[in-house]
C-alpha positions as CSV (number, residue, x, y, z in Angstrom):
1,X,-20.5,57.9,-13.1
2,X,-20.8,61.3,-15.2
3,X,-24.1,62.5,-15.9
4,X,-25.4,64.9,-19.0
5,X,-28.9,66.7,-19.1
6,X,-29.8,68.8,-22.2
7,X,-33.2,70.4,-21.2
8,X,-35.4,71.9,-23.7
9,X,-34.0,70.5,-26.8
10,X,-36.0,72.6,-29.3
11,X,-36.1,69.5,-31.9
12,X,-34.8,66.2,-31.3
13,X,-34.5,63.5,-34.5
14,X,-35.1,60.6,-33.0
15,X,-34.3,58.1,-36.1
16,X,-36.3,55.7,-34.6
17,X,-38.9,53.0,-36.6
18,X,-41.5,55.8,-37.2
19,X,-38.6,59.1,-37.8
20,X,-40.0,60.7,-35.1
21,X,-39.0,64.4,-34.6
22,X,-39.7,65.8,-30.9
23,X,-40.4,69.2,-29.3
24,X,-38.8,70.8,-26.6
25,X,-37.6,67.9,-24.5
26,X,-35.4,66.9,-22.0
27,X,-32.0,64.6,-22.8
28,X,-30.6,62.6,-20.2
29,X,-27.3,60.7,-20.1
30,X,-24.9,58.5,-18.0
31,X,-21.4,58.1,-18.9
32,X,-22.6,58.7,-22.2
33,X,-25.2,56.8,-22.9
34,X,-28.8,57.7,-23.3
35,X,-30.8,56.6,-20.4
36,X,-34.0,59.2,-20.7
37,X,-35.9,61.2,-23.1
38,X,-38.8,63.3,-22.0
39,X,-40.5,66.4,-21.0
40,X,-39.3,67.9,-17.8
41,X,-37.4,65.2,-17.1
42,X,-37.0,65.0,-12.9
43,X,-33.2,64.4,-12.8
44,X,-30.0,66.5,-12.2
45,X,-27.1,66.3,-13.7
46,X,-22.8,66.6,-13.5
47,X,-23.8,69.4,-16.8
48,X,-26.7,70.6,-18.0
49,X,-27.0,72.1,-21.4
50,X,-29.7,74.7,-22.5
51,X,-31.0,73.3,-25.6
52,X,-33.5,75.9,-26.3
53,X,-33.1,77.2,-30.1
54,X,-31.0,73.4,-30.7
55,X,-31.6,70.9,-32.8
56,X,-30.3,67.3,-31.2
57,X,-29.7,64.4,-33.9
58,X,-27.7,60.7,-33.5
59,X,-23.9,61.3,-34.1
60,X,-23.1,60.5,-37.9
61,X,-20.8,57.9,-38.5
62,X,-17.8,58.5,-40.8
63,X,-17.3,55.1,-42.5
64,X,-14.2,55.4,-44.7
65,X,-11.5,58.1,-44.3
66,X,-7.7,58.0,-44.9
67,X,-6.6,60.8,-42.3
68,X,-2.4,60.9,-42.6
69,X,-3.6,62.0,-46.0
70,X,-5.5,65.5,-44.5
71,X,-1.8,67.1,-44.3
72,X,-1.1,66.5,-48.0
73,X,-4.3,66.8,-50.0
74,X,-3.4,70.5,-50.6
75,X,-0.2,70.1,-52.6
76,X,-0.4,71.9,-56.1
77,X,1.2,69.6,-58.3
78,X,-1.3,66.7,-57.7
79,X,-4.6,68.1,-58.2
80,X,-5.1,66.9,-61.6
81,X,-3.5,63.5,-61.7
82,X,-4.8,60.4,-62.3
83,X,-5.0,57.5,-59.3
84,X,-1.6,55.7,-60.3
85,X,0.6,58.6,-61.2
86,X,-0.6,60.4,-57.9
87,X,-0.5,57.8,-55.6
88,X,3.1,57.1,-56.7
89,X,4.0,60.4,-56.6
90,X,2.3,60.9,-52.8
91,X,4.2,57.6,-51.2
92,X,7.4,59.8,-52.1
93,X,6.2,62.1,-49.5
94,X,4.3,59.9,-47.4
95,X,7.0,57.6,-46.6
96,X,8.1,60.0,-44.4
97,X,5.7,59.7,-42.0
98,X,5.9,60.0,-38.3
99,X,4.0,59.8,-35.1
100,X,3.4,63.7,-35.0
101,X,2.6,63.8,-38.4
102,X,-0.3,61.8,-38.4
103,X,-1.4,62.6,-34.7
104,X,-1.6,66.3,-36.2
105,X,-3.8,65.4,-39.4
106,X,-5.8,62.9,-37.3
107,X,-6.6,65.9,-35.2
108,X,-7.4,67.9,-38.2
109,X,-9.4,65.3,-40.1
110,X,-11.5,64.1,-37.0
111,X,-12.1,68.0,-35.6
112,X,-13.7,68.6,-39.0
113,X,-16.0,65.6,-38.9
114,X,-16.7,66.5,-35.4
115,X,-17.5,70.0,-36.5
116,X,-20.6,68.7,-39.0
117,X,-21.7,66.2,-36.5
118,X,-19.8,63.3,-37.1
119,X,-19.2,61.2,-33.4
120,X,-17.6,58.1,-34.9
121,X,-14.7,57.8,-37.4
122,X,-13.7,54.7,-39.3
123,X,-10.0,55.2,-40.5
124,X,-7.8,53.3,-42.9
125,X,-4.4,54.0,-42.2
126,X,-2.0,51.2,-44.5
127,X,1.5,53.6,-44.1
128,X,3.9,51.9,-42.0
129,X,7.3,53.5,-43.0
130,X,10.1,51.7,-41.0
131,X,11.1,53.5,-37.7
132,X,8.3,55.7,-38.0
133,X,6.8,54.6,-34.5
134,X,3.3,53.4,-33.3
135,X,1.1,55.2,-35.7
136,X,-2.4,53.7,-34.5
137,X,-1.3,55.1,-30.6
138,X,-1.1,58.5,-32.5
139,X,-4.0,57.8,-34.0
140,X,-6.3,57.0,-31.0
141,X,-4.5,59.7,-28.7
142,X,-6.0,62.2,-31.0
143,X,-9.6,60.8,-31.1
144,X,-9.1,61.1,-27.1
145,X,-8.3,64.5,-27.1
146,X,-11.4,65.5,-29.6
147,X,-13.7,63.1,-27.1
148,X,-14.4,60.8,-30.7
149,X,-15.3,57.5,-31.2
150,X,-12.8,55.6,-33.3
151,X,-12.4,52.7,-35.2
152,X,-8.9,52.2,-36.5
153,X,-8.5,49.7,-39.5
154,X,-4.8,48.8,-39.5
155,X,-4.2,48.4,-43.4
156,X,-1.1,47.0,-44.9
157,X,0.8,46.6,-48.1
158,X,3.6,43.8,-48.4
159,X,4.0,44.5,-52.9
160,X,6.6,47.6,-53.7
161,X,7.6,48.2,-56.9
162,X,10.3,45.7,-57.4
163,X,7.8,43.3,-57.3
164,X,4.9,45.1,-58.9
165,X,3.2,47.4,-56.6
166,X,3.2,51.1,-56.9
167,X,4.8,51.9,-53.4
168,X,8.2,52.4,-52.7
169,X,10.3,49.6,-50.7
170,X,10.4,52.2,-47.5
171,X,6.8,51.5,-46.4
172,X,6.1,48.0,-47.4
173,X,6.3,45.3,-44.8
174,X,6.7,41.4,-44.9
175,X,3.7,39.4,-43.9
176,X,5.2,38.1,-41.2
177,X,5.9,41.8,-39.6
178,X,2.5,42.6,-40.6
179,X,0.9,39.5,-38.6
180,X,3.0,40.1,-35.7
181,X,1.9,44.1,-35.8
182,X,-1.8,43.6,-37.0
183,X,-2.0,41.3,-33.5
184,X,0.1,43.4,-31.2
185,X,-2.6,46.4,-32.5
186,X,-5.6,44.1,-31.5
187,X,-4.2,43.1,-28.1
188,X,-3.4,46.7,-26.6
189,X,-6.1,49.0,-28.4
190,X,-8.9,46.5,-29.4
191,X,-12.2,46.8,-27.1
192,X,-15.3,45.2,-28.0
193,X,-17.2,46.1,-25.0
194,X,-20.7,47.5,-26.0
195,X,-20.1,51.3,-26.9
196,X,-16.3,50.7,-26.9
197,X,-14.3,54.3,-28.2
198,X,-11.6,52.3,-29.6
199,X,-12.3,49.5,-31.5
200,X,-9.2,47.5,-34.4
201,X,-10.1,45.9,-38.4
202,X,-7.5,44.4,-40.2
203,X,-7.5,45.7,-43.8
204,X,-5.1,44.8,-46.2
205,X,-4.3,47.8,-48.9
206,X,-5.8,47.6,-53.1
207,X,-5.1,44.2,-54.6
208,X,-2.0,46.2,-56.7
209,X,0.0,46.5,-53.2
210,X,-1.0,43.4,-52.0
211,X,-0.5,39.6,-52.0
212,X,-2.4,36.9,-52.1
213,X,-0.5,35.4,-48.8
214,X,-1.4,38.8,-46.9
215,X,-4.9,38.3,-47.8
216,X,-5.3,34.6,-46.7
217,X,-3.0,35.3,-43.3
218,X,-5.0,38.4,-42.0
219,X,-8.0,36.2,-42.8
220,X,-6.3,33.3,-40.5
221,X,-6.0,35.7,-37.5
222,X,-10.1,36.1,-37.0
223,X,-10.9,33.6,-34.2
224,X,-13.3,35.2,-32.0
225,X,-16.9,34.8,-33.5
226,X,-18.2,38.0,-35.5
227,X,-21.9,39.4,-34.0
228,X,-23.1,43.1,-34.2
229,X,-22.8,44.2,-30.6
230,X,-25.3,46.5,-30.4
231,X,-28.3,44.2,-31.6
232,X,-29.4,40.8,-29.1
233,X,-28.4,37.2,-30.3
234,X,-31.6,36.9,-31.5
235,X,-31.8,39.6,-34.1
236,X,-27.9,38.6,-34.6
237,X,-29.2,34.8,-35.5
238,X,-32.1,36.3,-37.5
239,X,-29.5,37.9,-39.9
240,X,-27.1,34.5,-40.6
241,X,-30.8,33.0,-41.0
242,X,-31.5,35.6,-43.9
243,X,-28.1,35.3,-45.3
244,X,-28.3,31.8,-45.1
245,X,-31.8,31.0,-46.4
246,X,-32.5,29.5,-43.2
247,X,-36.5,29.8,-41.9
248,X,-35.8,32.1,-39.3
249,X,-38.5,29.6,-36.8
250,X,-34.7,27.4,-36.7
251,X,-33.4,30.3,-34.4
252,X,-35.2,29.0,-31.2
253,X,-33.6,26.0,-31.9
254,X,-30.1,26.7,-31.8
255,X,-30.6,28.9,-28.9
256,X,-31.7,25.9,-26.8
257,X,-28.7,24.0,-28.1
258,X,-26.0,26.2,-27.3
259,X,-28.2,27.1,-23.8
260,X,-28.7,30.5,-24.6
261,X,-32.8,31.2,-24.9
262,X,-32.5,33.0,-21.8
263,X,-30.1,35.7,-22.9
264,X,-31.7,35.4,-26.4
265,X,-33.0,39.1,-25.8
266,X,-29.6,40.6,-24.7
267,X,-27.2,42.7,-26.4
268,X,-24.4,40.9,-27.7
269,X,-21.8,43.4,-26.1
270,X,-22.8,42.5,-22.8
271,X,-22.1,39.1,-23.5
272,X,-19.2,37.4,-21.8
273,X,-16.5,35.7,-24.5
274,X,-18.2,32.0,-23.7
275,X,-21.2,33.6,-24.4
276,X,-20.3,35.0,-27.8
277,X,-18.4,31.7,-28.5
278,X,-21.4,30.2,-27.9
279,X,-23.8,32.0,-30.2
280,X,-20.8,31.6,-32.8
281,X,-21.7,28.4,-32.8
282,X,-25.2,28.8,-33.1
283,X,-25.1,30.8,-35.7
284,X,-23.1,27.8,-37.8
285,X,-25.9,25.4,-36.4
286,X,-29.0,27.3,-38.4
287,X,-29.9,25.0,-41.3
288,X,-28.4,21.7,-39.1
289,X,-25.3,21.3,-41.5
290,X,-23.8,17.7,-41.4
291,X,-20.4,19.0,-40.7
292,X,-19.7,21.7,-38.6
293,X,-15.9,22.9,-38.2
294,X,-15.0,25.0,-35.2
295,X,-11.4,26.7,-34.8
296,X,-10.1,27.3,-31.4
297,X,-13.4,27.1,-29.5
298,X,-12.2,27.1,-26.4
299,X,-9.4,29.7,-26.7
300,X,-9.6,33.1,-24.2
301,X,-11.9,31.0,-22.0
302,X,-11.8,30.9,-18.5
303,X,-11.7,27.5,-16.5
304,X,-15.4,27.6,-16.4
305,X,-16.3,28.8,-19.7
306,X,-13.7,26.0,-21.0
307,X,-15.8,23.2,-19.0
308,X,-19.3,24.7,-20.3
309,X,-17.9,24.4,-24.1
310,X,-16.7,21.4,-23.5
311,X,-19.5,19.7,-22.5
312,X,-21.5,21.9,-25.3
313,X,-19.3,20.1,-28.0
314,X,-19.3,16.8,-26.9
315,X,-22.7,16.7,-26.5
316,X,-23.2,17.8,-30.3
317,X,-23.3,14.7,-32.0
318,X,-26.2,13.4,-30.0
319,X,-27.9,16.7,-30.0
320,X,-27.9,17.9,-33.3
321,X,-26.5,14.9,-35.3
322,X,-23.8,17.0,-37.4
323,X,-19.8,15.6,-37.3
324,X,-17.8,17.9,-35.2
325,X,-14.5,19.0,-36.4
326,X,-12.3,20.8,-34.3
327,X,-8.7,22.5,-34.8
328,X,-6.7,23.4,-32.0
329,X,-3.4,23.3,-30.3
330,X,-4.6,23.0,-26.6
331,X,-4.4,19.4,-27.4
332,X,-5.5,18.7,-23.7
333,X,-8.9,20.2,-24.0
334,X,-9.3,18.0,-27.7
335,X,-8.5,15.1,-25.5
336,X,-11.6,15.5,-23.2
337,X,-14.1,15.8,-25.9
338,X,-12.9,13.8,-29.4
339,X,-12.9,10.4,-30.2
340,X,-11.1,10.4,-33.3
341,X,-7.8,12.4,-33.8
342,X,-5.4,13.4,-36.3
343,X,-2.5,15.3,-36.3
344,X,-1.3,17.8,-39.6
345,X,2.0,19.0,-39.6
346,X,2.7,21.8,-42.9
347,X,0.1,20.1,-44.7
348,X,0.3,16.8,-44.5
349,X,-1.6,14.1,-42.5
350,X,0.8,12.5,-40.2
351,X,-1.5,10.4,-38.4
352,X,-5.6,9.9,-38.3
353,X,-6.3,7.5,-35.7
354,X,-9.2,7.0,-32.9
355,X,-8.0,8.1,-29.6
356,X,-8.4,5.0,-27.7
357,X,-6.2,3.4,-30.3
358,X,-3.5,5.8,-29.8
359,X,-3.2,5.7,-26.2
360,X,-3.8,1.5,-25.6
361,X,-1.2,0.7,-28.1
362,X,1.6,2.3,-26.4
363,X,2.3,2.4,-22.3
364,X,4.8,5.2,-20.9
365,X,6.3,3.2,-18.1
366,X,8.5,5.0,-14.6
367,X,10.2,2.4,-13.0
368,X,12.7,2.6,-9.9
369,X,15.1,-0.4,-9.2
370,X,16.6,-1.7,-5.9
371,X,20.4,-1.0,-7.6
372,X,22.0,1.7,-9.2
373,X,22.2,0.1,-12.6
374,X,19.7,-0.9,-14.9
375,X,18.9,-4.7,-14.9
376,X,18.3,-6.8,-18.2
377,X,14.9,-6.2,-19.3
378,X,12.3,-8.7,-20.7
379,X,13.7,-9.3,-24.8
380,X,10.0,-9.8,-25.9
381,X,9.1,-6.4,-25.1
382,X,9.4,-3.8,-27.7
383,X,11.2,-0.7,-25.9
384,X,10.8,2.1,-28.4
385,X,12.3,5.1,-26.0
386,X,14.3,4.9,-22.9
387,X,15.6,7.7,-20.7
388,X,16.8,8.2,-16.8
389,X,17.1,10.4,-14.1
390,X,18.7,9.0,-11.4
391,X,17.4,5.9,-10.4
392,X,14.1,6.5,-12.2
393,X,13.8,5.0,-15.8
394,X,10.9,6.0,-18.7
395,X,10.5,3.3,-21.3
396,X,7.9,3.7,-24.4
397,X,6.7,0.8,-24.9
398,X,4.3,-0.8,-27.7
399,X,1.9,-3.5,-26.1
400,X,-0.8,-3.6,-23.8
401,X,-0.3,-1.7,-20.3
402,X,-1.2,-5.1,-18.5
403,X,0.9,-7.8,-20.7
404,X,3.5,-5.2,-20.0
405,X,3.7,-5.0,-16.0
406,X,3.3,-8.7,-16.3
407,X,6.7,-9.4,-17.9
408,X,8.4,-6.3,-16.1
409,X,7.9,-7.5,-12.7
410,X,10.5,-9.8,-12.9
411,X,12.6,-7.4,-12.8
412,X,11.8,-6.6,-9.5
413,X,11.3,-3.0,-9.3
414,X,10.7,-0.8,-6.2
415,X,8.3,1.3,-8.6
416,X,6.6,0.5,-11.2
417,X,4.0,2.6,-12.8
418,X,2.3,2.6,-16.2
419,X,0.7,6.0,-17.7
420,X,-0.7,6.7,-20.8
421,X,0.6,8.7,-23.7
422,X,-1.3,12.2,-23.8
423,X,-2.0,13.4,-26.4
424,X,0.3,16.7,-26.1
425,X,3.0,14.3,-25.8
426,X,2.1,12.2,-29.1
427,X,1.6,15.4,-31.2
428,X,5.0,16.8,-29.5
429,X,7.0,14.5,-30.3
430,X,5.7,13.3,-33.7
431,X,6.5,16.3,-34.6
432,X,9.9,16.5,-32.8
433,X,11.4,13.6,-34.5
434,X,13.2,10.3,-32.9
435,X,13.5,12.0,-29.3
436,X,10.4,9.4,-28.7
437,X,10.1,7.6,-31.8
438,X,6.4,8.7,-32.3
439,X,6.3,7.7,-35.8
440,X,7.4,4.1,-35.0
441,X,3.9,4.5,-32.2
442,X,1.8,5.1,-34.1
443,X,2.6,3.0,-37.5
């Protein structure tokens, strides 16, 4: 643990509730955050600062900068244009961007904010010429060395000029690229631990370099629940209330749904990932909507935060009397907490049935036999799928599991075992085509 004492701090603005301004006090810090203000503070520390003659004051934070730019703003000959004409001229120059380039104005542009008492710096960087390396790693590498707080918003532009936009071919990107970069930058520099000093947005460019499809995609990568880290669930819930026109008196409520009234008071950042999945979902309980959609809810959860949401959501309807929708790939957790599926494939509905109906109509059956070749089976039953390994058959079979066995015993397996469709296998292979004849299942 590192430890900071500044002693005597001849004025401290506190910016607290009342704008208090104090007199020759003591700071005291651990591993940078403030744990103690007061007069002749009894602590030591790894430095102490003399902070007679000082003024102390929260570090500003920079909301809006475009730093690769620091190392061209100078340039003579476009001081007097107009937005278009110099933003057109600039990506002639600025499509040559590398690595050391914007390390170097990073280190400029964040020094000088540093220099008026900036501690955070919110950066928009949308310049991704091809080959040009990982900028953001520049990026953050030179908030390290400065000691700075950044928050990196990896921008992007997918419209050059041959379709429009104003900047040149050389630093536009597909959409795909861009989705595949704007989650490999989320994954390696993202942190959203509570006083994190990197932190990742996604920010697609001006609506003249970008498309619709790049807007609606970055929008489709947010699956973690928003909250304002540095405020408890409670004052996070009494916001949504505000914005919602909810009677903030529904918060208590929720928080005894979703089981968190106990940790009502605590910081969001200190939250575990179930935790903040949770209080997603109360926040999208305030006002008791009658349908309440939730996107991957179980996704980045460990086993037991997995069983805790699962029993959360399947105990919904009964205790808040709102439809649950859910959307998800891990079709194993949907089939421990849905009754009633349905399975979209680009689009289209390919199937909206109730679970139990998927999985009694149809029996997987593994069945062994005394020879080495398959005997004549039953005609009545309808096989939809056979395979074999060995000795060991799998039918697919439409009927009930116990009319099934009936007719199969007579011919006379050494094993003979029925299991039930899961639901990974009916979505599979509906969506893999004849392999097991889903679509003949489930008609």
């Amino acid at each position: 643990m590192s430890t900071l004492l500044i002693r005597n701090i001849a004025q401290l603005v506190t910016c607290d509730d009342s704008d208090r301004i104090l007199q020759n006090v003591d700071l005291y810090c651990e591993n940078g955050f403030i744990k103690t203000i007061g007069e002749a503070l009894d602590v030591t520390a790894d430095e102490t600062i003399d902070g007679r003659y000082m003024l102390c004051y929260p570090g500003l934070v920079n909301t809006h900068h475009h730093l690769y730019q620091v190392f061209s703003r100078n340039l003579p000959q476009v001081q007097s244009m107009e937005l278009f004409d110099w933003l057109r001229t600039l990506y002639e120059i600025w499509k040559n961007l590398d690595g050391d380039v914007v390390r170097l104005s990073s280190l400029t542009g964040m020094g000088e904010l540093m220099k008026h008492g900036c501690t955070t710096c919110f950066d928009h960087h949308y310049v991704f010429p091809a080959h040009s390396g990982d900028l953001l790693e520049s990026q953050f590498a030179a908030a390290d060395a400065l000691g700075i707080r950044m928050y990196a918003s990896r921008g992007s532009m997918d419209l050059s000029k041959k379709d429009g936009g104003l900047p040149p071919d050389t630093v536009v990107q597909t959409v795909d690229e861009i989705m595949a970069d704007s989650v490999r930058c989320i994954e390696k520099y993202h942190d959203d631990s509570y006083g994190a000093m990197h932190r990742v947005a996604l920010a697609p460019c001006s609506p003249f370099s970008v498309s619709a499809e790049l807007l609606r995609q970055t929008g489709s990568l947010i699956e973690s629940p928003s909250g304002y880290l540095h405020l408890t669930a409670r004052e996070n819930l009494a916001i949504v209330a505000d914005l919602k026109e909810v009677e903030r008196r529904d918060i208590d409520r929720v928080l005894d749904i979703v089981h968190l009234t106990k940790d009502a008071d605590r910081k969001v950042g200190q939250y575990s990932l179930g935790m903040k999945q949770r209080l997603g979902i109360s926040m999208a309980l305030l006002g008791s909507p009658k349908l309440l959609i939730l996107d991957e809810p179980t996704n980045g959860l460990d086993p037991a935060g997995i069983q805790e949401m699962r029993s959360l959501i399947a105990s919904m309807p009964q205790t808040t009397g709102a439809t649950v929708l859910i959307s998800s790939h891990l079709l194993g957790e949907i089939e421990q907490m849905v009754d009633q599926v349905g399975i979209l494939n680009h689009g289209k509905v390919l199937l909206e049935r109730s679970l139990s109906d998927l999985q009694d109509n149809t029996v997987k059956l593994q069945v062994a036999y005394q020879g080495v070749t398959e005997p004549p089976l039953p005609a009545e039953l309808n096989i939809l799928h056979r395979s074999h390994v060995g000795r060991v058959y799998t039918y697919i079979v439409r009927g009930s599991s116990q009319e099934i066995l009936r007719r199969m015993q007579i011919t006379e397996p050494v094993l003979l075992e029925s299991i039930p469709l899961t639901l990974e296998e009916i979505f599979i292979y509906e969506l893999g085509g004849a392999d097991y004849a889903v679509r003949e299942i489930i008609l």
